[in-house]
C-alpha positions, 0 to 999 in steps of 0.5 A: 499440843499433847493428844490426850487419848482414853484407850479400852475395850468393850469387854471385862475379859481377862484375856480379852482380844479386843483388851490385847488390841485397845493394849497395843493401840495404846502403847502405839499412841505413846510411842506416837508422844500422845498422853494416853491413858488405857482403863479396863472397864472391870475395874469400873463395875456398873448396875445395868441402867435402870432411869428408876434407879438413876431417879431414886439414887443418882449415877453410880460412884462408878459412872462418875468416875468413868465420866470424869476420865472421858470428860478429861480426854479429848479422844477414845480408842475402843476396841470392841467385840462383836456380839450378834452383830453389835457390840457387847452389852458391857459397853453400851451400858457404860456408855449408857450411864455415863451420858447421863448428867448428875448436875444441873450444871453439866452441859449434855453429852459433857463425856462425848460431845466434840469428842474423837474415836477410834475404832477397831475390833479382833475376834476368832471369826473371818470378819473380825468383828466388823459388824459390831463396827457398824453400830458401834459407829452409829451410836457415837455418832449420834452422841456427837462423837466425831468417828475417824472413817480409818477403822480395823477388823482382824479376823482369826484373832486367837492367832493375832497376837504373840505372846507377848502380845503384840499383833503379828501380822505387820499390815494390820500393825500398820493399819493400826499406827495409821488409826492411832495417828489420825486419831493423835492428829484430830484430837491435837488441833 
């Protein structure tokens, strides 16, 4: 059975680190014989959620959208930045909307529940955006998202990648195929 895996990164960046890393995680993926699909969250533009808004208009064509891929996809890799010790406001308003239902119909949490994720995180900083891992991880966990304990920081991020993109260092290459095949594993059974 195929792995069916979403990769993005919390950040709308055009040379984004963690966009370079969520890149490379899925090109590892397939590699790996996984059905893997990579989506910028530029492309999907959203209002900063507002339930007065949700009430009077619905969910944003957007956030339809984005829950359709995530519904479709049985695993998420994100590759989110740290800010002040969290992750990026992008990502938690996206995930944000997109755990709000718009049918009657539609079973809670339908984009995450029972779902597998990865996590990684590069920035210019020694730690790597480590600390945005943190609540990161809590957050899925509490929408009943299932994180695999395998996770990667890579500090000094600007150095990280060469030109074409590719992570230089192998350990890290390594640690990152690790994370990718635990998360084709869990997400085949």
């Amino acid at each position: 059975m195929s792995s069916k895996i979403l990769f993005l990164a919390g950040s709308a960046r055009k040379d984004s680190l963690n966009k370079k890393l969520a890149k490379v995680a899925y090109e590892l993926a397939v590699e790996q014989g996984a059905d893997a699909t990579f989506i910028d969250l530029k492309d999907y533009p959203l209002p900063i959620y507002d339930a007065d808004d949700e009430v009077a208009g619905g969910l944003p064509e957007n956030a339809i959208k984005l829950k359709a891929l995530f519904v479709e996809h049985s695993g998420i890799f994100i590759a989110s930045p740290e800010y002040n010790s969290s992750f990026s406001a992008l990502l938690k308003n996206t995930i944000d909307w997109i755990s709000r239902p718009h049918t009657e119909k539609e079973r809670p949490l339908s984009a995450f529940a029972d779902k597998v994720a990865g996590l990684a995180s590069t920035s210019p900083g020694a730690l790597g955006g480590l600390r945005g891992l943190v609540p990161l991880r809590m957050l899925l966990g509490n929408i009943q998202v299932m994180v695999i304990p395998e996770q990667l920081a890579i500090g000094g991020g600007m150095t990280a990648f060469d030109e074409q993109g590719n992570l230089t260092n192998e350990k890290q290459q390594r640690a990152l195929n690790s994370i990718v095949a635990r998360l084709i594993s869990e997400t085949s059974n």
